[in-house]
N, C-alpha and C positions, 0 to 999 in steps of 0.2 A: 448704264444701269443704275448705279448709284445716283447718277443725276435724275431720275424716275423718279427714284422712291422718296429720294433727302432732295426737293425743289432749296431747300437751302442753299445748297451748292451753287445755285445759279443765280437767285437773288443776291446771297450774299457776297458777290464779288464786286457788285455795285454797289456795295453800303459805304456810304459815305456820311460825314458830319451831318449837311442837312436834313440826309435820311433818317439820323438819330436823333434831333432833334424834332423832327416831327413824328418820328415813334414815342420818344417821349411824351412830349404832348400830347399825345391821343392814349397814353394808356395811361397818363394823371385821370384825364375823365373820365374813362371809362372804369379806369379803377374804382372813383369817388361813386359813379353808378352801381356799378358791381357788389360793394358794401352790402347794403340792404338789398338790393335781389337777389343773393347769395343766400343771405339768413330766412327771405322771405321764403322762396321757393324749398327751402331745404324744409320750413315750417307747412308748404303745402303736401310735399313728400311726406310729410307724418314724421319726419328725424329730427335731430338735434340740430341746432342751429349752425354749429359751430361745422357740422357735412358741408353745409353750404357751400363755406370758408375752404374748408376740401378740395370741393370737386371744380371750385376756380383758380387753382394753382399748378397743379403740375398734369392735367389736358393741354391750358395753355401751351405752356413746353414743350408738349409732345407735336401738338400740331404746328408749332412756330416750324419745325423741323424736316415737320413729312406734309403739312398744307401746298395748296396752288393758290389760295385767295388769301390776296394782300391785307384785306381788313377786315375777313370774318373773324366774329369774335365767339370763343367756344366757352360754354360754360350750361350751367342750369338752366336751363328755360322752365314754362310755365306747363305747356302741356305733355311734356317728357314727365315733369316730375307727379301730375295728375297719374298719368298710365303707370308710373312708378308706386304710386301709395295705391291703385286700384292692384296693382298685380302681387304687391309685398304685402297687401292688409287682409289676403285669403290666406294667408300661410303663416302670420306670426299678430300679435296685438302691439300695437306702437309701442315704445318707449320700452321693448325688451332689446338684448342684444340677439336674440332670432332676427326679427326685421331688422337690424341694423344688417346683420349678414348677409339677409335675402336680399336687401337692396346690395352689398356692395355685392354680389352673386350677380345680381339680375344686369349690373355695369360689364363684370368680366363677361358672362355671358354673350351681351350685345356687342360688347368692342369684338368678340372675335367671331361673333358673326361678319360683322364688317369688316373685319379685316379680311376674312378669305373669302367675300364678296370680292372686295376690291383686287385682291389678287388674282382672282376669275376672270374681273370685268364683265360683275354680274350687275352692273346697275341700270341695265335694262328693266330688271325687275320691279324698279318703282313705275313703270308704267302702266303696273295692273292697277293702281290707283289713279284714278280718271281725278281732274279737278273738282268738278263738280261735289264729287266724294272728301277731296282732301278739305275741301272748302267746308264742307259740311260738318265735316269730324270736329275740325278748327273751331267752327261758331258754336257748334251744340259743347265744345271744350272749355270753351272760354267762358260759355252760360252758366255751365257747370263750377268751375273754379271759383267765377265771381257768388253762386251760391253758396257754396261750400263755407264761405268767408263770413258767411251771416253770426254766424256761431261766436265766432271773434268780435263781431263787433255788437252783440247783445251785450258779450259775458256768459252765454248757456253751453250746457255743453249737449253735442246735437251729432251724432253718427249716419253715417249715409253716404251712399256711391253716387244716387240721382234724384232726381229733382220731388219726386212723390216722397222717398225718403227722407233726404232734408227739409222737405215742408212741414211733414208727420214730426218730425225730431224739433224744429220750433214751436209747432202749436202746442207741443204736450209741454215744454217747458217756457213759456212764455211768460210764466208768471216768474220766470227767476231771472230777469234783467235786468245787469249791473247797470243802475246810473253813471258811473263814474266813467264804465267802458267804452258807452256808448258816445258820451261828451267828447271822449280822445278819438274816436271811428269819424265823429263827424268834425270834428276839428280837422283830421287826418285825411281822411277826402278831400273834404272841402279845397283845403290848401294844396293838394295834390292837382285836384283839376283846374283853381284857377292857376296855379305856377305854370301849366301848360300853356295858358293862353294871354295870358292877365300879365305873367312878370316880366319877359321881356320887356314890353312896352316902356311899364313904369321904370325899369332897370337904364334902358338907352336915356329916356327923359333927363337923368339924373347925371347924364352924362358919361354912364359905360358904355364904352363900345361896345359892337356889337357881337363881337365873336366871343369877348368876354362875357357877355348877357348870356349866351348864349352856353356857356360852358356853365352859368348859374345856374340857368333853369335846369338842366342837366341835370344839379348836386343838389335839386329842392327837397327828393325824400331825406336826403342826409340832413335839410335843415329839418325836415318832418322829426327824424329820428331823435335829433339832439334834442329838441323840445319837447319831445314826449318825455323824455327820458328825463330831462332835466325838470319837469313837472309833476310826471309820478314820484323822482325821488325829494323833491321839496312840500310837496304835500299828502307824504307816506299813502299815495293811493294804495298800492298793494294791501295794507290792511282794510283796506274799504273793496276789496274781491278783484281789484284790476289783475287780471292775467301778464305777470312779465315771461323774458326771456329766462332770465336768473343765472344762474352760473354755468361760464363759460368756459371750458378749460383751456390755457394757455398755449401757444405753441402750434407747432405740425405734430403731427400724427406719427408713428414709425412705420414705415411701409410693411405691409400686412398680405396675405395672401387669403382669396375670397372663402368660403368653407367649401368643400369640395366633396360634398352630398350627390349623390347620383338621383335620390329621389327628389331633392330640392331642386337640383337641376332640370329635372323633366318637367319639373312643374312651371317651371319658370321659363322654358323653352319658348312658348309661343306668344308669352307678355314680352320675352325679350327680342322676337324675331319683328314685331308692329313695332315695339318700340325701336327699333334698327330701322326700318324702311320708313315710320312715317319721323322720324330725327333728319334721316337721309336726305327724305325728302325736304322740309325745310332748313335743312343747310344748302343744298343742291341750290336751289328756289333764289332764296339769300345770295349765296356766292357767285351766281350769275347774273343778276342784276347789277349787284357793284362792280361785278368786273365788265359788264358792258359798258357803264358810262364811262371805265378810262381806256376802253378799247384794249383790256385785257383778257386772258385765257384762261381757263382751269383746266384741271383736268378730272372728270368727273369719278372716273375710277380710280386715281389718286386722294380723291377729297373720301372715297369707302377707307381706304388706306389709313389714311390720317384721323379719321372720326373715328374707324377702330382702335386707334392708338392713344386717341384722348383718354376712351371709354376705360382699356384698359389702365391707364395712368390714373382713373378716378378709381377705380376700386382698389387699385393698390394701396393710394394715398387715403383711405377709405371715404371716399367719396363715393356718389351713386351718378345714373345714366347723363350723359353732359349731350348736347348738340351744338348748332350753330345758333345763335340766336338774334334774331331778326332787329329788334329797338338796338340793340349793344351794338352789333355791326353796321346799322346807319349811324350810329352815334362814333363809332370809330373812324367811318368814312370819313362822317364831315369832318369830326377833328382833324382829319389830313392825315392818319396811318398811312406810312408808303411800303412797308412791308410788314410780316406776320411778326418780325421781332415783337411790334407792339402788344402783342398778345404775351410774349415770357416777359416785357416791362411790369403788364397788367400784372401775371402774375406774381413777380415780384413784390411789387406792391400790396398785393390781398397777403402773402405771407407775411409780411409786414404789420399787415393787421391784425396778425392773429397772435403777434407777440406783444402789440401796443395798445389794442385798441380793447378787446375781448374782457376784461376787468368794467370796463362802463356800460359795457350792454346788459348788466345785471339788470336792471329799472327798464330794459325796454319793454314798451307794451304787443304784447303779440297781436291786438288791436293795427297797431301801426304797421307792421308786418302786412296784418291783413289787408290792411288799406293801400298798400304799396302793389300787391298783387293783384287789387278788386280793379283799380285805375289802368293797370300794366293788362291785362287778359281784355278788356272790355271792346279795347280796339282789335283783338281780334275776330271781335265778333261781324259779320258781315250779312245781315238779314235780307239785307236789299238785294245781294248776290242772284234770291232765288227769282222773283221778278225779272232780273236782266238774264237768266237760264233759261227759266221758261218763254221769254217770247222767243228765243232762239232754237232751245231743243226741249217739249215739253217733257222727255225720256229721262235728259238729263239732270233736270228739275225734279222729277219722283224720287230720282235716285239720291240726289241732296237734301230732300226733305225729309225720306225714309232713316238717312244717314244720321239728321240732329235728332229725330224724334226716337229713335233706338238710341241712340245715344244718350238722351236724355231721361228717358223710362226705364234702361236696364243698363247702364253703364258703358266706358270705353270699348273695350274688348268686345262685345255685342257689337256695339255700333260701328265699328270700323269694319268687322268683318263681314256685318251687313252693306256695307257700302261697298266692299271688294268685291261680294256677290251677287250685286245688284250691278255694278259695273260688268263686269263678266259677262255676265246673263243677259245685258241690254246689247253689247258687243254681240253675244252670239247671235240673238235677237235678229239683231239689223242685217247680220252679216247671212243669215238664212232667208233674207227675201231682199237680194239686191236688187237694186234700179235697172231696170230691165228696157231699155228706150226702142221701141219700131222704127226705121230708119228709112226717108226718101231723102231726094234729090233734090238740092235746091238749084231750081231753076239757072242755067249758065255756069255752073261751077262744078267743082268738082270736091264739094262738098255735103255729107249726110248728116243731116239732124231728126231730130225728133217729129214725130208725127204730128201727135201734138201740141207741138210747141211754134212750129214755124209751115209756112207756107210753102210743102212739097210735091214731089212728085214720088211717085214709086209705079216699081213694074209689075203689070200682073205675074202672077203665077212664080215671084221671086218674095221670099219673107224674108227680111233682114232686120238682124235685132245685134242691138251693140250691149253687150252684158260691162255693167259700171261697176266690176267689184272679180276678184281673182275668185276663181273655181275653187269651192273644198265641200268637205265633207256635211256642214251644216246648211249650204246652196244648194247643193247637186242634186238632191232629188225635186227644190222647189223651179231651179231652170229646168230640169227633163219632162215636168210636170207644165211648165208652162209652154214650153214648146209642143207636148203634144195637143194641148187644149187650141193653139192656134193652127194646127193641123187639122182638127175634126172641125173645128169651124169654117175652116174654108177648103173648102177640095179642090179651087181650083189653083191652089199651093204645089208646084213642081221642085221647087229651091228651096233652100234654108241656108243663109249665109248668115254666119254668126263673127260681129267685129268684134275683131279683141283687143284693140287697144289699151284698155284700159285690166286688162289680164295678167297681170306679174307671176302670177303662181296657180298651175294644177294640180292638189293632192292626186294621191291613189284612187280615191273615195271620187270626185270630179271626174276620172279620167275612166271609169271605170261608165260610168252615167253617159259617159260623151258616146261612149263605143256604145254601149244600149240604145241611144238615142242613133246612133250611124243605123245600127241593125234593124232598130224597128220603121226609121221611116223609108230605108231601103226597100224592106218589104210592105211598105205603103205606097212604093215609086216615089219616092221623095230622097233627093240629095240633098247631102250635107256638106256644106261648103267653111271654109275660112278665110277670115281677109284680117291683112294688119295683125300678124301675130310677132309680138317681141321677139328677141333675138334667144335669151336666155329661158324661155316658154319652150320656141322651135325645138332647142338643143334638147332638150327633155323631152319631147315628142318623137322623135326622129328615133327615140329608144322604144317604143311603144307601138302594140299592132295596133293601133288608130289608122297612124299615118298608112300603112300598107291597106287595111280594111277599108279609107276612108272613102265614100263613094260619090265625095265629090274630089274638088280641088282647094288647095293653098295660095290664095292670093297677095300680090305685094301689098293692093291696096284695095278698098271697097268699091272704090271706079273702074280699077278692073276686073273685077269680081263681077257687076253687074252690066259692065260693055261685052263681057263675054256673055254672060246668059241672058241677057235681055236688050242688047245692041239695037233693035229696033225703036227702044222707050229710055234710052240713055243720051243726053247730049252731047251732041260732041264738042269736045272741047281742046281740039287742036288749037283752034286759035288762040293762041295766049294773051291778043288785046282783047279776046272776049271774057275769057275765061279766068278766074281765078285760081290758081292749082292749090292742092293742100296737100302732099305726100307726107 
């Protein structure tokens, strides 16, 4: 049991020298990354910078302890802390200590939703999120974010949750653009996206190797950060309107307990329960992928476990909603993380920085911030996604475009729960007119396919349809309705075998329809027959007056189903060098 809940136990018996040394190394870098997207994202949340610093310290910790993935890396992400500022800026105005509180509220909150998810082994429940949806929340997120940033990098100041609002919030203050702010925004880009592509190259030329190049381009905002910083304070921009960081207070925080409002609470209830499933989901997403390439395991209601524990560890230390996050854990992986200690080195190190470093980031430009987060969110933008949906499932494709464009016009909370009820509703959808295939004989075999699909035979006076979808309540009156309609059409219909193969499950509601359908084409002179019914189907029928009412028979298979009622128009397929069997 202890080995469940604390995976430490089990990692940590194999910790050895190399494995510390390569935890090291991977949480130097990831640490060096973590600096400035700690402050940036704490700056998208609407909080003080110094949160950032927070909520990447003692999560770590928590999850080195209670995680199953070796190199996820937990901390602030960019669309947590989005749905973070949209659900704490209905209930307090930034920069009071309310929204500080609502945010570290909205952390305790979420962590112990997840926590007694994962003790449920409720993380079935991020299924109601279909991709298409999750994809969609992401890209109209990311659009979002990178909008939001305009403001920073005018110099204006500009209020708004989406996209008609923050347009309206620049054009009315347009006329008030800092030069000075703009010149570090586009400095601050610029360098940002060619160090993506551009540094390594020139970096190996010169003779670095390559892992080292590669641990530089890593640490390019931190060169972004020192230069801004070292620029606005040698050329006093701040009195020319540049927006800094400004004073940072020193230290960790004393562990704090979140406010413990019942009405605050309620409010925050369902910004914290999206924010628990769609975190969920990409940590889940994240922690499977790295663990597939080393051919390792998670465990998914453990990772509810451990993300609850973060969450809580963030509001204690007053931090707000943390996840897994996606760039930091590839950047973990590569650096060679062999276990989650690297994640309590990370933190280490960020605590570190809040006793050494926190005095220089007076002169940083929230500018630079900005730009840190406009380059980091951009890649998750995925437009092309809906083109490659659409030729596949145009259904699915509605439901993704419906998802960015709500999302985008009325904000997160809109848009996400429009996407969960667009998924839903397309599920119930499909699942109320399944695939319904007429079934003959293909010539020599002892195989039924489609009518028209393949080149068969069928027997008079026997209707066979193979239903491609389990019986329930939102089906069952569209097959009762379909089988009568092919009853009045042909009178000279004496059979109705219905394949079930593909049937895992009968509601009430299904079963209830079957026996209406025995009754009425009983009294049509029409049997109703079965073939190919699962094992665990059977079991559940056998309790049901179907089986006693049913006015036909139960067959093994659909060839004898139809060699018994139509033996004259069935071939025989004794011969097994003729014949191909399929039971």
């Amino acid at each position: 049991m202890l080995k469940r809940y604390f995976p430490i136990l089990t990692w940590g018996r194999e910790y050895n020298r190399a494995t510390l040394e390569a935890d090291l190394i991977a949480a130097i870098i990831v640490t060096i990354m973590l600096i400035p997207q700690s402050l940036a994202y704490a700056l998208l949340a609407g909080l003080p910078p110094e949160v950032g610093l927070y909520a990447s310290i003692s999560p770590l910790i928590i999850y080195a302890l209670l995680g199953t993935s070796r190199p996820l890396a937990v901390g602030p992400v960019a669309v947590v802390s989005l749905m973070t500022a949209t659900a704490v800026g209905d209930l307090a105005a930034k920069g009071t200590p309310e929204y500080l509180g609502a945010a570290i509220a909205l952390a305790f909150i979420s962590g112990i939703m997840l926590l007694v998810m994962g003790l449920l082994r409720l993380g079935f429940i991020t299924s109601f999120l279909s991709h298409p949806v999750i994809a969609g929340f992401i890209s109209a997120s990311g659009i979002l974010i990178a909008a939001g940033q305009l403001k920073h990098f005018l110099g204006i100041k500009v209020s708004g949750k989406t996209i008609p609002e923050v347009a309206e919030g620049i054009w009315m203050n347009i006329n008030q653009i800092n030069v000075p702010t703009v010149l570090i925004s586009t400095f601050a880009i610029g360098f940002l996206y060619w160090s993506r592509k551009g540094l390594k190259p020139v970096l190996i030329k010169r003779g670095i190797s390559e892992r080292l190049a590669s641990v530089l381009v890593r640490a390019a905002p931190v060169a972004a950060v020192i230069l801004t910083i070292l620029v606005t304070w040698a050329l006093g921009l701040e009195k020319w309107g540049v927006k800094v960081v400004g004073e940072v207070p020193k230290g960790l925080p004393a562990p704090t307990l979140p406010p413990f409002d019942p009405a605050l609470w309620g409010q925050l209830f369902v910004p914290a329960l999206l924010i628990s499933i769609i975190g969920y989901v990409e940590t889940i997403s994240v922690a499977q992928t790295l663990a597939a390439k080393k051919r390792q395991r998670i465990d998914p209601d453990q990772e509810l476990v451990a993300l609850g524990g973060s969450n809580i560890a963030a509001s204690i230390s007053g931090g707000f909603p943390v996840t897994g996050g996606f760039a930091r854990s590839v950047v973990n992986f590569e650096a060679g993380a062999a276990t989650p200690a690297a994640g309590a080195f990370t933190a280490i190190g960020m605590a570190v920085a809040t006793f050494t470093l926190t005095p220089a980031l007076y002169f940083l430009p929230q500018a630079t911030l900005a730009a840190t987060i406009f380059v980091a969110v951009l890649t998750l933008v995925d437009l092309g996604a809906i083109k490659r949906i659409f030729t596949y499932s145009p259904g699915d494709a509605m439901a993704m475009v419906a998802t960015i464009v709500v999302t985008l016009l009325d904000g997160v909370d809109v848009g996400i729960a429009t996407g969960v009820i667009l998924s839903i509703g397309l599920h119930l959808w499909r699942s109320s007119r399944p695939h319904v295939a007429e079934l003959g004989q293909v010539p020599g075999t002892e195989h039924f396919r489609n009518v028209l699909r393949h080149r068969v035979e069928t027997a008079p006076g026997v209707l066979s349809l193979r239903v491609d979808e389990s019986l329930w309540f939102p089906n069952a009156r569209f097959i009762e309705e379909l089988i009568y309609d092919r009853i009045a059409a042909d009178k000279s219909i004496k059979h109705v075998v219905l394949n079930c193969p593909a049937i895992n499950h009968i509601d009430s509601s299904a079963l209830e329809a079957l026996e209406q359908v025995n009754d009425q084409l009983k009294d049509a002179g029409v049997r109703l027959h079965l073939s190919e019914v699962k094992g665990p189907v059977m079991d559940r029928l056998t309790r049901s007056d179907l089986i006693t009412h049913l006015s036909g028979q139960i067959y093994l298979t659909h060839f004898d189903a139809l060699a018994t009622l139509a033996p004259e128009t069935t071939r025989d397929c004794a011969d097994l060098s003729r014949c191909e069997t399929h039971r």
